[in-house]
C-alpha positions as a Markdown table, in Angstrom:
| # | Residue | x | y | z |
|---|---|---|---|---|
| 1 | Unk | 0.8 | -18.8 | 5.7 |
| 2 | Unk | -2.7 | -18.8 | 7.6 |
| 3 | Unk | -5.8 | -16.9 | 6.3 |
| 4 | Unk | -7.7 | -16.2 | 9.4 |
| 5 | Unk | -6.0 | -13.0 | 10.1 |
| 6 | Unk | -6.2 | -13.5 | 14.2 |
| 7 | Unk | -6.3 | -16.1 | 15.9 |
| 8 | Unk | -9.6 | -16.1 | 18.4 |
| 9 | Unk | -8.7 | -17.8 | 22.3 |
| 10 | Unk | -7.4 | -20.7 | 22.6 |
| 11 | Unk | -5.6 | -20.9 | 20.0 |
| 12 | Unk | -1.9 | -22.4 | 20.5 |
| 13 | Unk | 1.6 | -21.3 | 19.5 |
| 14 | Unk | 3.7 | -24.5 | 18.7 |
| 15 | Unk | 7.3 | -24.3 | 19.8 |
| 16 | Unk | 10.2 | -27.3 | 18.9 |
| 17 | Unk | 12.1 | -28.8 | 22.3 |
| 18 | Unk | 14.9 | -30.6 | 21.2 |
| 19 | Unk | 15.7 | -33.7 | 23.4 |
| 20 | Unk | 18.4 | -35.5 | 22.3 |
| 21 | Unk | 20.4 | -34.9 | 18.9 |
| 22 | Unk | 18.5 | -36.3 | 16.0 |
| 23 | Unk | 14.8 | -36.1 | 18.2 |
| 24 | Unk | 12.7 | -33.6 | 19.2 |
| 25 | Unk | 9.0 | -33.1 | 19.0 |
| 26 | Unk | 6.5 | -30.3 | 19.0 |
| 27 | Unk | 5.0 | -28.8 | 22.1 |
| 28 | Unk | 2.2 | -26.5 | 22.0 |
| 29 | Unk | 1.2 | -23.6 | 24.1 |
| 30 | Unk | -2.6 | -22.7 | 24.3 |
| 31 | Unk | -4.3 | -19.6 | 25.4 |
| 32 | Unk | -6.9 | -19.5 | 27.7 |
| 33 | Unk | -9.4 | -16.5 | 28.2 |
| 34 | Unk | -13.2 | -17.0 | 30.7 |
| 35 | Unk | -15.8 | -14.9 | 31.9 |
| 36 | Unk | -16.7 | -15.7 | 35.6 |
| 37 | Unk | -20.0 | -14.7 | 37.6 |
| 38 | Unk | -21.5 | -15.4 | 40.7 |
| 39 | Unk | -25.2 | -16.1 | 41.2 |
| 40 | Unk | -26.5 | -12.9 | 43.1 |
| 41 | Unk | -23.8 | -10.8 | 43.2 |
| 42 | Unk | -22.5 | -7.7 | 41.6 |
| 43 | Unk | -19.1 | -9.0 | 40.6 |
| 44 | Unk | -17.4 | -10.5 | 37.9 |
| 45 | Unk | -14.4 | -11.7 | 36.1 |
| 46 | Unk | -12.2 | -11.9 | 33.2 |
| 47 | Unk | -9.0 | -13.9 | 33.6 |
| 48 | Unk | -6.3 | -15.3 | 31.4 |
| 49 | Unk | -3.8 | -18.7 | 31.6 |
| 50 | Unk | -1.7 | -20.8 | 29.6 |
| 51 | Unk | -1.2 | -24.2 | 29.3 |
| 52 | Unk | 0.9 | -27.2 | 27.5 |
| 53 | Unk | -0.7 | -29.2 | 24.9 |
| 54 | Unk | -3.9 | -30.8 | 26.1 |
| 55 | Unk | -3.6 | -29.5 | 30.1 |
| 56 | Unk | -6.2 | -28.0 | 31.8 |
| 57 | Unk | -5.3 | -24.1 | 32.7 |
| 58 | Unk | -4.7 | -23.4 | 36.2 |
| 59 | Unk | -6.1 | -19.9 | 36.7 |
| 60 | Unk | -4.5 | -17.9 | 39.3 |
| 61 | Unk | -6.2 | -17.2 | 42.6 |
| 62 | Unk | -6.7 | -13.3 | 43.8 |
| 63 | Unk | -6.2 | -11.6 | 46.9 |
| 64 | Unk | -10.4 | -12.2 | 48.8 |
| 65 | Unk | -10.2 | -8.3 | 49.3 |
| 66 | Unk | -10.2 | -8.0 | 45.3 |
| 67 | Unk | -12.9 | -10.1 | 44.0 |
| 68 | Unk | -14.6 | -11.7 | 46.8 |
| 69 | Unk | -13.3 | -14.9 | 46.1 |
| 70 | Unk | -14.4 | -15.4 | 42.7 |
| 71 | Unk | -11.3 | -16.4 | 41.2 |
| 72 | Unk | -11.6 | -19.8 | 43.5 |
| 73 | Unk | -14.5 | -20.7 | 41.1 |
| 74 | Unk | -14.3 | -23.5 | 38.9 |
| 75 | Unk | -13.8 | -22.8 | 34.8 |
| 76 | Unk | -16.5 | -21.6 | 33.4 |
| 77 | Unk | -15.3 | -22.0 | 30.0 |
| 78 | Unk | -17.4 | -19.1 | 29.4 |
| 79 | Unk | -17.3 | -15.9 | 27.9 |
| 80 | Unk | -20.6 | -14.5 | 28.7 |
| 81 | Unk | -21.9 | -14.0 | 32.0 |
| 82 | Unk | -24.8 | -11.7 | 33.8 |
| 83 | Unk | -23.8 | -9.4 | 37.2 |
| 84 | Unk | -26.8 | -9.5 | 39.8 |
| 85 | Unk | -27.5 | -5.4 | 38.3 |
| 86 | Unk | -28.6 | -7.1 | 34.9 |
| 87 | Unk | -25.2 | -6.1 | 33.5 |
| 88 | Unk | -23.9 | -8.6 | 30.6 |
| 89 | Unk | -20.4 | -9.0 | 30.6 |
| 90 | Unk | -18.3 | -10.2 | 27.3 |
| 91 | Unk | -14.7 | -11.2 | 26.6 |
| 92 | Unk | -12.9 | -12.0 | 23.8 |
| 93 | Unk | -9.0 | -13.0 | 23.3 |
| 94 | Unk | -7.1 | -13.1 | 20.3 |
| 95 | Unk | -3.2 | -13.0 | 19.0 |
| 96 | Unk | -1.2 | -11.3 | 16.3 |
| 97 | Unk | 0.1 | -13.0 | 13.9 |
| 98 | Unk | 3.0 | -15.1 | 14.2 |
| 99 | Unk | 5.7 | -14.8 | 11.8 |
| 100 | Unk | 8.3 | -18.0 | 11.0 |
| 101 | Unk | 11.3 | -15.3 | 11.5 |
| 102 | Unk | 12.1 | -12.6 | 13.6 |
| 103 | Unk | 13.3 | -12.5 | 17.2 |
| 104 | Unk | 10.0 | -13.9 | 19.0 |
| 105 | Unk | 8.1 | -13.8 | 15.6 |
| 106 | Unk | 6.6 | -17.1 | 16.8 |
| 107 | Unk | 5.4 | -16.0 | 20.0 |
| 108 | Unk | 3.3 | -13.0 | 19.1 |
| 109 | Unk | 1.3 | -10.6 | 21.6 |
| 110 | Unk | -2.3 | -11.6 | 22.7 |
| 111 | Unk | -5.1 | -9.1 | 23.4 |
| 112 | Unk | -8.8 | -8.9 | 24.8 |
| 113 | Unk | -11.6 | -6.8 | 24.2 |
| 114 | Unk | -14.6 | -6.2 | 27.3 |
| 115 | Unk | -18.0 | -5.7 | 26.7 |
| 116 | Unk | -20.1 | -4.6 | 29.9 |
| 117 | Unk | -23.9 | -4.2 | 29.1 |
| 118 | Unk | -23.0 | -3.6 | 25.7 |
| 119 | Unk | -20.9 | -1.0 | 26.2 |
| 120 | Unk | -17.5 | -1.8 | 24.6 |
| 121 | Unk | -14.9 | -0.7 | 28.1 |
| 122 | Unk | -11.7 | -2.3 | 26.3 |
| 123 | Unk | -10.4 | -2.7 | 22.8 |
| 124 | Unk | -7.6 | -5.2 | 22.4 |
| 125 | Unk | -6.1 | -4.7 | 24.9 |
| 126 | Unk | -3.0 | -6.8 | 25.7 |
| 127 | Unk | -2.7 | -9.6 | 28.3 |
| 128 | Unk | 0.1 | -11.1 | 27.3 |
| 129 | Unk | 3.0 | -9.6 | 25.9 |
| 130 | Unk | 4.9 | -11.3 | 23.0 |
| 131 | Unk | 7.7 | -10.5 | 20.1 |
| 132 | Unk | 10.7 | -10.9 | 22.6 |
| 133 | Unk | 9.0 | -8.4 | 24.8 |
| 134 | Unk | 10.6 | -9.5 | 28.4 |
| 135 | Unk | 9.8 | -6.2 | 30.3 |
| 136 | Unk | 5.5 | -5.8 | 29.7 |
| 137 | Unk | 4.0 | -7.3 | 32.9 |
| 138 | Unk | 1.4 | -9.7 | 32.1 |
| 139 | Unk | -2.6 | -9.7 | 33.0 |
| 140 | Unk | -4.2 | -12.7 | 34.3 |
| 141 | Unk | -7.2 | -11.4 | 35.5 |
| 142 | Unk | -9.7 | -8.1 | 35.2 |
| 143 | Unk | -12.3 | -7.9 | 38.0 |
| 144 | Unk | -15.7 | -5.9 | 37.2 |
| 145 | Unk | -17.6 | -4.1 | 39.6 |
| 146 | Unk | -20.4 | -1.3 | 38.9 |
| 147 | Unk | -18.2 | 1.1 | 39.9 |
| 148 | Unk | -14.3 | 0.0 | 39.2 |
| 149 | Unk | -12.4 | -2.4 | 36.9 |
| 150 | Unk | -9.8 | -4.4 | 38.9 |
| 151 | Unk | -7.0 | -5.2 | 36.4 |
| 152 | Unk | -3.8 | -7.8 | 38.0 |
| 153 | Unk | -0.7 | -8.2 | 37.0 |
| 154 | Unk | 2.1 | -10.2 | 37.4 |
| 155 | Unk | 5.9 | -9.2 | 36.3 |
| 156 | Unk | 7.5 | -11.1 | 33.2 |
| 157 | Unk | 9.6 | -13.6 | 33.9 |
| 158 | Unk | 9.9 | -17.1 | 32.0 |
| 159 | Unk | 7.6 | -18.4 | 34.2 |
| 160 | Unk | 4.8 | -16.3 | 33.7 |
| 161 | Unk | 2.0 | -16.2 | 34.4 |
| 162 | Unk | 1.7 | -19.1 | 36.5 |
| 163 | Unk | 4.3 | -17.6 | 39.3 |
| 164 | Unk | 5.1 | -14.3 | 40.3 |
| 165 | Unk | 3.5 | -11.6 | 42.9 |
| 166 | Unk | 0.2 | -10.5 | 42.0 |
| 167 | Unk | -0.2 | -6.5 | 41.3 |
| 168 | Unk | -3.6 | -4.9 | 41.2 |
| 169 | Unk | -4.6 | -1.7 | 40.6 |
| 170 | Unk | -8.6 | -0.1 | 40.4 |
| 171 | Unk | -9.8 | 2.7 | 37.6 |
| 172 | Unk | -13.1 | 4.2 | 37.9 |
| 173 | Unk | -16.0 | 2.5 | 36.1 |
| 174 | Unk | -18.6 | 4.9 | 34.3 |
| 175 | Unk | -20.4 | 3.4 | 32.0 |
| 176 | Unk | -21.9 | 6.5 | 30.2 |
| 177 | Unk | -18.6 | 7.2 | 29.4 |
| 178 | Unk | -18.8 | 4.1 | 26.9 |
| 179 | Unk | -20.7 | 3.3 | 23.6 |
| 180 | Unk | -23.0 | 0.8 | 22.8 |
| 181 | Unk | -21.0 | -1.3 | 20.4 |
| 182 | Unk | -23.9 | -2.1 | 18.0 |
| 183 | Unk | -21.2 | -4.0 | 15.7 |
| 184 | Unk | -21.2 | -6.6 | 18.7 |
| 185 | Unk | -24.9 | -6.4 | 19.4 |
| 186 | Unk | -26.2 | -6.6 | 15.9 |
| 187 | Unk | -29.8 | -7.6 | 15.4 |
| 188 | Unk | -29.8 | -11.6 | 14.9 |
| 189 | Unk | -29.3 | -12.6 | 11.7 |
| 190 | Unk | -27.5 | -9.6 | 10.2 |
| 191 | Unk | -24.3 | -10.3 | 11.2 |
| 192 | Unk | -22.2 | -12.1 | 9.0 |
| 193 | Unk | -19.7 | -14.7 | 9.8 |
| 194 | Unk | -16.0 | -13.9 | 10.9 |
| 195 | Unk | -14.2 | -15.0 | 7.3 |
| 196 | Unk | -16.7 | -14.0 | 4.8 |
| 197 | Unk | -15.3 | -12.4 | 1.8 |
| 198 | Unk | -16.8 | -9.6 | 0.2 |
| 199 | Unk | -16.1 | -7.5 | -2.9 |
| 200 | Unk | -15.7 | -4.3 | -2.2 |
| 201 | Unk | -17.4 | -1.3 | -3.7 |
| 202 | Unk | -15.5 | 0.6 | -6.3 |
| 203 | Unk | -14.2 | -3.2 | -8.2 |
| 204 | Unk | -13.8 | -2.3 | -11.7 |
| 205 | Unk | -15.4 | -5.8 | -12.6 |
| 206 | Unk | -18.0 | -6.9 | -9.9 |
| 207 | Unk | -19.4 | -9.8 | -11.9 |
| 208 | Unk | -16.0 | -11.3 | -12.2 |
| 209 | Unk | -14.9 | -10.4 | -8.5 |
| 210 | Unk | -18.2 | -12.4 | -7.6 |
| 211 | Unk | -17.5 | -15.5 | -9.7 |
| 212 | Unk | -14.1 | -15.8 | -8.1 |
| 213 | Unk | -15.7 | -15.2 | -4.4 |
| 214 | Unk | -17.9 | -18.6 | -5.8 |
| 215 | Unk | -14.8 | -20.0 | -7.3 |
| 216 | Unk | -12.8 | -20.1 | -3.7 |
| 217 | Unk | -16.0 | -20.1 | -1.6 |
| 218 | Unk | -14.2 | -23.3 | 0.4 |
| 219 | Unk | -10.6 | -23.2 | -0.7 |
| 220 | Unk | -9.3 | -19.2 | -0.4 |
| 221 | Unk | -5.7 | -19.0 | -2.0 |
| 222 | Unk | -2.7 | -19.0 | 0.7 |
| 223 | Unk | -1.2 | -16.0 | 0.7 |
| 224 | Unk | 2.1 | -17.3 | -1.1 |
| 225 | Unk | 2.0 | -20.1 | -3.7 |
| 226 | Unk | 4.0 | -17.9 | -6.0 |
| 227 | Unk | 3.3 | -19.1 | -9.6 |
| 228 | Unk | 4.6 | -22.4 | -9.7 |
| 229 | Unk | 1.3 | -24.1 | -10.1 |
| 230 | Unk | 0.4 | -26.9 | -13.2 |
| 231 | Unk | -2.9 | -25.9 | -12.7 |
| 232 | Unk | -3.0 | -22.7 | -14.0 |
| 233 | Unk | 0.2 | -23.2 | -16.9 |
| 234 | Unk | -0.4 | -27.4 | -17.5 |
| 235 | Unk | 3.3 | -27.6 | -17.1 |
| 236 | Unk | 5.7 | -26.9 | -14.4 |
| 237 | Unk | 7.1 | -23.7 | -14.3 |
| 238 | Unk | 10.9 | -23.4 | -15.4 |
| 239 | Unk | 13.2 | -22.8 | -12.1 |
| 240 | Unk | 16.0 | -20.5 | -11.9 |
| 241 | Unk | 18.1 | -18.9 | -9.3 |
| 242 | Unk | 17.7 | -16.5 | -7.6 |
| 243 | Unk | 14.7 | -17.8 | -6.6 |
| 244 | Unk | 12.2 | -17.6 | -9.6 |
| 245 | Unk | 10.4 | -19.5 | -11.6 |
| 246 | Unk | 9.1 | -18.3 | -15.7 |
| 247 | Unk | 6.0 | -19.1 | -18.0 |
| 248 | Unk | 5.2 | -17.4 | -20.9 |
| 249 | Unk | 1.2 | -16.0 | -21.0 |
| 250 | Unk | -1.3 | -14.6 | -23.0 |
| 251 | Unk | -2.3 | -11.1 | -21.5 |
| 252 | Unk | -4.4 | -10.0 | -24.5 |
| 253 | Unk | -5.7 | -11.8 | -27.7 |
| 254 | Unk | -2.3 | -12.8 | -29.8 |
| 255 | Unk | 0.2 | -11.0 | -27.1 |
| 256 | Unk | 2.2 | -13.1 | -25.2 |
| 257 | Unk | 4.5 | -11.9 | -22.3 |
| 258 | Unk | 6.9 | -13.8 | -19.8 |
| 259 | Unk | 6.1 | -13.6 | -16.8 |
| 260 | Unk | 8.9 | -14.4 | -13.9 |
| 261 | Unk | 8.6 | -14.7 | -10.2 |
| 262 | Unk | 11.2 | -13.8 | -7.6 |
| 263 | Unk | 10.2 | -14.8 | -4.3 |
| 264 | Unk | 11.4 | -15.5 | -0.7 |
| 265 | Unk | 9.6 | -16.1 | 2.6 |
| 266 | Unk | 12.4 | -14.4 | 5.4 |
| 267 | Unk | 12.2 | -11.6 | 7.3 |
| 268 | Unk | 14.2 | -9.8 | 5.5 |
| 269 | Unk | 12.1 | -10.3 | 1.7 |
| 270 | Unk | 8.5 | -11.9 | 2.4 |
| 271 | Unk | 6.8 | -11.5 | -0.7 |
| 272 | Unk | 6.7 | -11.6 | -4.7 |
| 273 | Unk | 8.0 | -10.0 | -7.1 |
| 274 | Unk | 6.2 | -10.3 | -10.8 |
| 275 | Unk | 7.9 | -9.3 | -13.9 |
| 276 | Unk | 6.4 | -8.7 | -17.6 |
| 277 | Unk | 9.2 | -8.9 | -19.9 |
| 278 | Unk | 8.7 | -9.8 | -24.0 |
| 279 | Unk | 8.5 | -13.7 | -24.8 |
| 280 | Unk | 12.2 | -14.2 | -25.6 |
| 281 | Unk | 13.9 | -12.1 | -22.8 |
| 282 | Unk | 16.8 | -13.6 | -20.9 |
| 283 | Unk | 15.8 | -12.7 | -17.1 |
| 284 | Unk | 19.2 | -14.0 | -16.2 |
| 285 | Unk | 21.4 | -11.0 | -17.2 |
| 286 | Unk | 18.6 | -8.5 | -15.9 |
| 287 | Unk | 17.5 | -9.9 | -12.5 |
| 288 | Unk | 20.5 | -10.4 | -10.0 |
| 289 | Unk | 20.7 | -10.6 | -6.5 |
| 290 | Unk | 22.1 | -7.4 | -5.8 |
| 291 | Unk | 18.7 | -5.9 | -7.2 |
| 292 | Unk | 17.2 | -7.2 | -4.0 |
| 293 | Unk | 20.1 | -6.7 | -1.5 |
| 294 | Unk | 19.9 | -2.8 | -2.3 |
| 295 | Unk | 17.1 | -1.5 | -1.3 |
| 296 | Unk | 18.2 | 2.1 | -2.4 |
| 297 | Unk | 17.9 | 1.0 | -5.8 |
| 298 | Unk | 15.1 | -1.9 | -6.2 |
| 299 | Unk | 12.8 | -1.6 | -7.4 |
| 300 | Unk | 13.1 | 1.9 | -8.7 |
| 301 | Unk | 16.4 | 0.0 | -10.8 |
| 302 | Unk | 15.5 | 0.9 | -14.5 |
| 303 | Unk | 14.0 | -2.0 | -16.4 |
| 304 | Unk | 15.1 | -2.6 | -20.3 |
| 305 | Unk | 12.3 | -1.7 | -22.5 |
| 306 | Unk | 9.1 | -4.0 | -22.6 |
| 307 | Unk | 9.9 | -5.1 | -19.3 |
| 308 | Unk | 7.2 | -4.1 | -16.3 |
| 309 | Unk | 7.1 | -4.7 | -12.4 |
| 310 | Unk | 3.7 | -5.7 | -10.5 |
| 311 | Unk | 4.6 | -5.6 | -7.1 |
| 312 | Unk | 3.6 | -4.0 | -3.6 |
| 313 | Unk | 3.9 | -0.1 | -2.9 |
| 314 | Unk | 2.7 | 0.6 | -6.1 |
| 315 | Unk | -0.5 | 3.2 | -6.8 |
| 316 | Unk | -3.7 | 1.0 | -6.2 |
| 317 | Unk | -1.6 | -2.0 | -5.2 |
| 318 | Unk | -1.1 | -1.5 | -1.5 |
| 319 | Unk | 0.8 | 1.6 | -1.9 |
| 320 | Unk | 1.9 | 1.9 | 2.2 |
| 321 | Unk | 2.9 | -1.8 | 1.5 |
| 322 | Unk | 7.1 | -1.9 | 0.8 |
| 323 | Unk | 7.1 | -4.4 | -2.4 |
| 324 | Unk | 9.0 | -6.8 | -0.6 |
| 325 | Unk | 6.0 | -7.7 | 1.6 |
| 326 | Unk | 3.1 | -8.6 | -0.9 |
| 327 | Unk | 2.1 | -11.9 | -2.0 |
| 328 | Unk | 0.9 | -12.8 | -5.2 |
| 329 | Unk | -1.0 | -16.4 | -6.0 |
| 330 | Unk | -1.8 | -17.2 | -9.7 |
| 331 | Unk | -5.2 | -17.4 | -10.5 |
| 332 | Unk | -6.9 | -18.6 | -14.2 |
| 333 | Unk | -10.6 | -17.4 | -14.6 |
| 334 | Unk | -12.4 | -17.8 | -17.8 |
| 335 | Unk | -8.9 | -19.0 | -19.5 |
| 336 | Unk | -6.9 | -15.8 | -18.5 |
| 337 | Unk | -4.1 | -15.2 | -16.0 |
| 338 | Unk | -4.7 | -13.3 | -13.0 |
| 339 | Unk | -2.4 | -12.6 | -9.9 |
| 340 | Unk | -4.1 | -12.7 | -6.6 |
| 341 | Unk | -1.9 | -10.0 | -4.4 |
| 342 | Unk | -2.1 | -10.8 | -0.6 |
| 343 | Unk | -0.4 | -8.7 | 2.4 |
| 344 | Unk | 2.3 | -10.6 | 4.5 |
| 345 | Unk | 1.2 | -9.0 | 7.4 |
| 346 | Unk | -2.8 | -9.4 | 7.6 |
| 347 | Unk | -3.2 | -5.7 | 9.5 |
| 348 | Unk | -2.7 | -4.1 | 6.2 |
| 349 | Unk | -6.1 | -3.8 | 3.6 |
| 350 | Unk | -7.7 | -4.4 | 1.7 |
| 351 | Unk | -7.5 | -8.3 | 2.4 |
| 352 | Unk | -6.9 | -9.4 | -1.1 |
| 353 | Unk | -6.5 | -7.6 | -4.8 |
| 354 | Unk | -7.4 | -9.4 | -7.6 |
| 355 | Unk | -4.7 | -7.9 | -10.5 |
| 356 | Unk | -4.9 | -8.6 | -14.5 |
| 357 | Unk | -1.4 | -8.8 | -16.4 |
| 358 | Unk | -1.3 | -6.2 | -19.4 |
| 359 | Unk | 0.8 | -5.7 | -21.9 |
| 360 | Unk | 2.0 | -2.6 | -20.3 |
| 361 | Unk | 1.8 | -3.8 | -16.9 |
| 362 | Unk | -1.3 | -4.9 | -14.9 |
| 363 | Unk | -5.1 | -3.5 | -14.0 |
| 364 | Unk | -6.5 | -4.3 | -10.9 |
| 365 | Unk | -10.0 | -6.0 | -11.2 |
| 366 | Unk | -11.1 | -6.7 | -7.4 |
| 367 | Unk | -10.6 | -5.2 | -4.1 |
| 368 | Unk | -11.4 | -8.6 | -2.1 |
| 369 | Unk | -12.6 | -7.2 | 2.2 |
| 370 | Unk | -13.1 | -10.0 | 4.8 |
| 371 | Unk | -15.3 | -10.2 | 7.6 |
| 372 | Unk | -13.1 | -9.9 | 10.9 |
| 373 | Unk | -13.5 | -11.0 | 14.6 |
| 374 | Unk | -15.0 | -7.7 | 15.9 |
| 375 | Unk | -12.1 | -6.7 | 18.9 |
């Protein structure tokens, strides 16, 4: 699973074309987002395309009587331009995220924001429409003036947006009616970069959240290696079915637990599952598929005594989170075992939580925030 939580323009989908039995390859689909501006005159434009692999987008041309011809300008391959008024225009594309399931998981939405002399006019707003969504007409191009956006669509069909009639429709431009986006427009050199990690305030152990920022300053934890690593146990964990896998730990001085995944990466279970139980407990007997097949009574199914459950929608530990969509990654930091919960879908905060096995259960340590593309 990727960290960067969206995608910025330009950034491609891959889809598999099978062409024979036994062959296929991958294809991939790129977005395509520019600002366009003409020398001297009080228009410009924001339009949108797609393209195979390594081709060139092929941006569609507007009616004269909406943009003046702009639209027959070359690619800019821009996304900041100046209006003759002194007006700066900005645009910025991104994408949900993709999922590997799902119908259309793999094809998700994409959105822009507009900035017109700083003022911040649109907020991801969509251009392309994704998740199976075969209705939502797509936009290929916005046309600023000082006193009207211009935005044209085209109707979904498979071969949007290259084909299809163009639609446009003006709304009134007032600028006042805006604010100045001073997120965007920072003063140089305070803004930091789109990624950055940061500890957030309120960590119960700041010094230690820090350390692991330095630990993973170039090599951030995926979002689901589950706790089958040698790295952290200096043997390979123990499988069993359903998918698990078991080590025992130390989670205080001279107290040892078990601690047992249960994982799966589908739409209808993407996430972890972590169990405590004493040294010498039998998971087999206790954790059975139909545990995770009701929903009505797991995870809320009693647990035999000395047994505990670290998982999502729990108090501190993404309670709006349903446990079978958090991630855990095992971490060791100064010889102990930690648990590294991360969100399947990247929308929901904090970014990361950084979680200490107990005895009785776990303690979260860190509350991990990350720097994101400002939309």
């Amino acid at each position: 699973m990727m960290n960067s939580r969206v995608k910025l323009s330009a950034v491609g989908l891959t889809a598999v074309l099978a062409v024979a039995p036994g062959t296929a390859w991958a294809d991939q689909v790129n977005l395509h987002e520019e600002v366009v501006c003409r020398k001297g005159a009080n228009v410009a434009l924001v339009r949108f395309a797609m393209a195979w692999n390594g081709d060139a987008p092929v941006y569609r041309r507007l009616p004269s009587s909406v943009d003046g011809g702009l639209s027959a300008e070359r690619r800019s391959k821009r996304h900041d331009c100046t209006m003759a008024n002194g007006w700066t225009i900005r645009a910025r594309s991104g994408e949900r995220q993709a999922y590997a399931y799902g119908m259309g998981g793999g094809d998700p939405p994409a959105f822009f924001s507009l900035w017109i002399a700083r003022h911040k006019v649109l907020s991801r707003k969509e251009w392309k429409p994704g998740y199976g969504d075969g209705e939502t007409p797509w936009t290929i191009a916005v046309v600023i003036r000082p006193d009207r956006l211009t935005i044209c669509r085209v109707a979904a069909s498979s071969d949007a947006p290259e084909k299809g009639k163009i639609k446009c429709s003006d709304n009134p431009l007032r600028l006042d009616r805006y604010e100045i986006d001073h997120v965007e427009y920072a003063p140089p050199g305070s803004k930091l970069a789109v990624g950055t990690r940061l500890v957030m305030s309120g960590s119960p152990e700041p010094k230690l959240c820090q350390e692991f920022l330095r630990i993973h300053r170039k090599d951030w934890p995926e979002s689901y290696a589950m706790v089958d690593s040698a790295k952290i146990f200096g043997t390979k964990l123990k499988p069993a079915e359903p998918p698990r896998a078991e080590a025992i730990i130390e989670v205080e001085t001279g107290v040892r637990r078990k601690l047992i995944s249960w994982s799966a990466d589908n739409h209808y279970f993407d996430g972890d599952l972590i169990f405590l139980a004493p040294a010498t407990a039998d998971a087999k007997p206790i954790l059975k598929d139909e545990m995770i097949d009701d929903p009505a009574r797991f995870p809320t199914e009693k647990l035999p005594v000395g047994w505990h459950l670290i998982s999502g929608g729990q108090p501190g530990l993404y309670p709006d989170v349903s446990w079978r969509y958090v991630h855990f990654d095992t971490q060791k930091i100064r010889g102990r075992v930690y648990l590294l919960a991360q969100p399947t879908n990247f929308e929901n905060q904090p970014a990361a939580i950084l979680v200490r096995p107990t005895a009785t259960g776990h303690r979260v340590v860190c509350r991990f925030d990350q720097v994101e593309p400002n939309f």
